[in-house]
N, C-alpha and C positions, 0 to 999 in steps of 0.2 A: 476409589478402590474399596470395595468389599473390605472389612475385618475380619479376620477368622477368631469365633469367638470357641472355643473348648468347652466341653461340658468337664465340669469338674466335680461333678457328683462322687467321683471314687474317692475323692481326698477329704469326706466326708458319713459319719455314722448317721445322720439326719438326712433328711430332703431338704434341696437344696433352695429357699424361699426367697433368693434375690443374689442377681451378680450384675457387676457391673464395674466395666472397664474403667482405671484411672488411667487417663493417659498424662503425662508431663507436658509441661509448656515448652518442649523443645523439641527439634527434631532428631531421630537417628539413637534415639533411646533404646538401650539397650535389652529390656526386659520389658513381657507381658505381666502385667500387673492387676490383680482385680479384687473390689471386695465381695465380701461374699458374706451375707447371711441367712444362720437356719437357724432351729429353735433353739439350741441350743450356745450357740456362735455366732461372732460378728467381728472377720477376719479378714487377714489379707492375704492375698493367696499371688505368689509370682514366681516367674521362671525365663530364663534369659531364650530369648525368642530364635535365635541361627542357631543352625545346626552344627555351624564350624564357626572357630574362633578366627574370624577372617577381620579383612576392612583396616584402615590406619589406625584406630584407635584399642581394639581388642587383642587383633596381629600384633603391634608394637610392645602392649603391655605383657602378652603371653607370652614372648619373647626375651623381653628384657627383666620382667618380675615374677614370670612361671606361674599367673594364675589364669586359670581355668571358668570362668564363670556357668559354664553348661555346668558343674558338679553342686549340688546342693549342698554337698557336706563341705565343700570349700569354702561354700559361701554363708553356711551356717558358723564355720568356725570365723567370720570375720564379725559377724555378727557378736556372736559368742566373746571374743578377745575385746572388741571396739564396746561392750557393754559394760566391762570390768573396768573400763579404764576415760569412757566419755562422761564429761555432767550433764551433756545433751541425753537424755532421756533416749534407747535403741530397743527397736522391738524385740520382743523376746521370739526364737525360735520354738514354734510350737510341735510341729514334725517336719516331716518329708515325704512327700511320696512320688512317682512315676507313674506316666501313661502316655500313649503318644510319641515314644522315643526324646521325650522331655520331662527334667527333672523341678520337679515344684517346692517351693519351700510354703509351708504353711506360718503366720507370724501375727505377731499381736495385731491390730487393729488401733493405731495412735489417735491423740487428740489432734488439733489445729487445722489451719490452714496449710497450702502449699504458698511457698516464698518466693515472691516473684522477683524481687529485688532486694539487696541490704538494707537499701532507703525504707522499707519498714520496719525496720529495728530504732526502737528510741534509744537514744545516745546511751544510758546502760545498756540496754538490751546490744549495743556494739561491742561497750565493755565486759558485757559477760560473753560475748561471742569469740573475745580475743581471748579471754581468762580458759575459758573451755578447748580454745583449740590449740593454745600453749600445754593447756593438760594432757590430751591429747596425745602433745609429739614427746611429751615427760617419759614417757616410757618408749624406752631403747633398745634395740637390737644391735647385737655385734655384725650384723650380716646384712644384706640385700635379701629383697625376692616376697616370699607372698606369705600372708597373715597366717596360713594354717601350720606354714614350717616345711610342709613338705619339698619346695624348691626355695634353696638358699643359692648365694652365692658369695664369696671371701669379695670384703671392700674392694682390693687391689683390680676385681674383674669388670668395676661399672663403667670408668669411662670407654672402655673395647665394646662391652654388650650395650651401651647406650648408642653408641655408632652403628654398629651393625641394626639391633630396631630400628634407628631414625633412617638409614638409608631402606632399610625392607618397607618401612610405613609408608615411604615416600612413594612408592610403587602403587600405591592404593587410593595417590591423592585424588579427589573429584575431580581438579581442574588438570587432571592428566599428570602425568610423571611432571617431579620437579625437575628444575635448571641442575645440571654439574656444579654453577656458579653456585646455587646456595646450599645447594648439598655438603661440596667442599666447604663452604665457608663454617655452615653447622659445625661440620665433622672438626674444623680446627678449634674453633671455638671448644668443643667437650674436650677436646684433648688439652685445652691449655687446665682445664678444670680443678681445682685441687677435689682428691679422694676423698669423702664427707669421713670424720671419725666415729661418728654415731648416723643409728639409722632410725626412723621413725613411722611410726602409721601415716600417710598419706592418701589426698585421692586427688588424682590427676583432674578428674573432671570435679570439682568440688563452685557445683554452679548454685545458686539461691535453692532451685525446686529440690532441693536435696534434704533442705528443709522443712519443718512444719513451726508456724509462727501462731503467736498471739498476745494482743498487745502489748505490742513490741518487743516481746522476747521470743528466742527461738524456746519450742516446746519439745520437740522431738526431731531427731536426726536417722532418717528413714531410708533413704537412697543412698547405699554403702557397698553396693557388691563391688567396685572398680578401687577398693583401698586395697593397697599394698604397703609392702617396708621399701621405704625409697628415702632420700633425703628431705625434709621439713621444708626446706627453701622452696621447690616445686608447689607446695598450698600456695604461700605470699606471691609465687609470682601467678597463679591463676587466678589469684582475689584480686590482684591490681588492675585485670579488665573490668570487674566489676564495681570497685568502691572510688568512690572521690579522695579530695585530700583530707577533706574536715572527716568522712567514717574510716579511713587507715587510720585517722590519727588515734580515734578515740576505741578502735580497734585495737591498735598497736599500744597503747595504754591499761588495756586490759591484760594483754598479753604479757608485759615484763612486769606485771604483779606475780607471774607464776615463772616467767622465764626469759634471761636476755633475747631480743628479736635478733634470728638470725641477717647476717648479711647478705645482701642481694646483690654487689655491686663485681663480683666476679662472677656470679651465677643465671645474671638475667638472661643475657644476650643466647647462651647456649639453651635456657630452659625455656626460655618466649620460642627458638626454635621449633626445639624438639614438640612444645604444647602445641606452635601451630601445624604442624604438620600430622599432628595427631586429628586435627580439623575441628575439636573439643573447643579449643580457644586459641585466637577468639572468633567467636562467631559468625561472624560478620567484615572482617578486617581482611585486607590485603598484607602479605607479611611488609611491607613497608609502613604502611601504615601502624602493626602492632609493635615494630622496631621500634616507632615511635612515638607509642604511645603513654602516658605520665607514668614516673614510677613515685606514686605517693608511700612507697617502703621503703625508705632511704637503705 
């Protein structure tokens, strides 16, 4: 298939002397992404690629956390908030602009590599991964919903809107509508859930390329437009597709230097759910298989 590449000449006062597409190691990524340098500049230039918030993963989240990724000012204020308060290094918002019936965010241009794995993290480089994203969830919201403030919702309302999402996302699944049986079984599962008392910055897809590494620390935290205020527990249970037991450990080590590790032991069943149906995670796994797959976060 063809790429459709943009000229992005308008989001710049220079001529535009090199662009060229990042794509991510994964598929079904939600943003066109590109750098871009003129004489003056050497940036990043990106903008969420649908024209509608459709699909299990966007649907679900606009639904239940009210953001909008087509708005640049949404996604600059996550930017904006997640920079005040990450030790992960986030690119600074440089402008905004429009063309195309598509909103662009213009942004720094980071060092490192893209993170293919934890496994390249040295055993600090885990502990400061755990210490940074305890820091992270340190800052609390009284409410649900999305980074910029503009859709909240009172605690009392997430186990209902968490249901209604996971039965709409299911609608969207690739391998066709899901079963009543695991629908129901989801929906009971959130209903037994106890109401989180604090809510925290999260991101549902919170996969390795999200990162920028070098040896073996993460350098910068780049791929942010899908954070919301949702409950903390949701990260731990999407890192457990990705880390063994020896990197949770030395993760989870990092992490209760800056903050007790939440529990997971009433929250997985409902939130491996709702992630796999989101089709984000896991990847590759039948929900049987992610049912059962190690929970190295006790």
């Amino acid at each position: 298939m063809t790429r459709f590449e943009p000229d992005l000449r308008s989001l710049f006062d220079a001529p535009v002397l090199e662009q060229v597409e990042l794509v991510p190691d994964f598929e079904d990524h939600g943003s066109s992404v590109f750098r871009v340098r003129t004489a003056s500049e050497h940036v990043v230039v990106r903008a969420f690629r649908a024209p509608a918030v459709d699909g299990p993963f966007w649907a679900c989240l606009n639904a239940l956390f009210g953001i909008d990724p087509r708005s640049a000012a949404e996604a600059a204020s996550i930017y904006g908030l997640l920079g005040t308060v990450s030790p992960f290094p986030v690119p600074r918002v440089l402008r905004i602009g429009k063309f195309s019936g598509r909103e662009w965010l213009v942004v720094e241009l980071m060092a490192g590599a893209p993170m293919v794995s934890f496994g390249e993290l040295s055993d600090d480089g885990l502990q400061s991964f755990g210490r940074g994203l305890a820091s992270i969830h340190a800052r609390r919201f009284a409410t649900f919903g999305n980074p910029s403030g503009s859709v909240r919702y009172a605690p009392a309302e997430f186990p209902a809107r968490l249901t209604a999402a996971l039965r709409e996302a299911a609608k969207f699944h690739p391998q066709g509508p899901l079963s009543d049986r695991l629908l129901d079984d989801a929906c009971a599962a959130i209903a037994r859930l106890p109401v989180p008392d604090a809510w925290s910055l999260v991101l549902p897809d919170l996969f390795p390329p999200q990162f920028l590494h070098s040896e073996g620390q993460i350098v910068a935290f780049v791929d942010v437009d899908a954070y919301v205020i949702g409950p903390r527990e949701l990260d731990l249970v999407v890192l457990e597709y990705f880390v063994d037991a020896r990197s949770a450990a030395l993760i989870a080590s990092g992490y209760v230097e800056v903050a007790p590790l939440p529990k997971l032991r009433d929250v997985r069943r409902a939130y491996r759910l709702f992630l796999w149906v989101l089709t984000m995670n896991p990847l590759a796994l039948d929900e049987a298989q992610w049912m059962a797959w190690p929970q190295p976060f006790a």
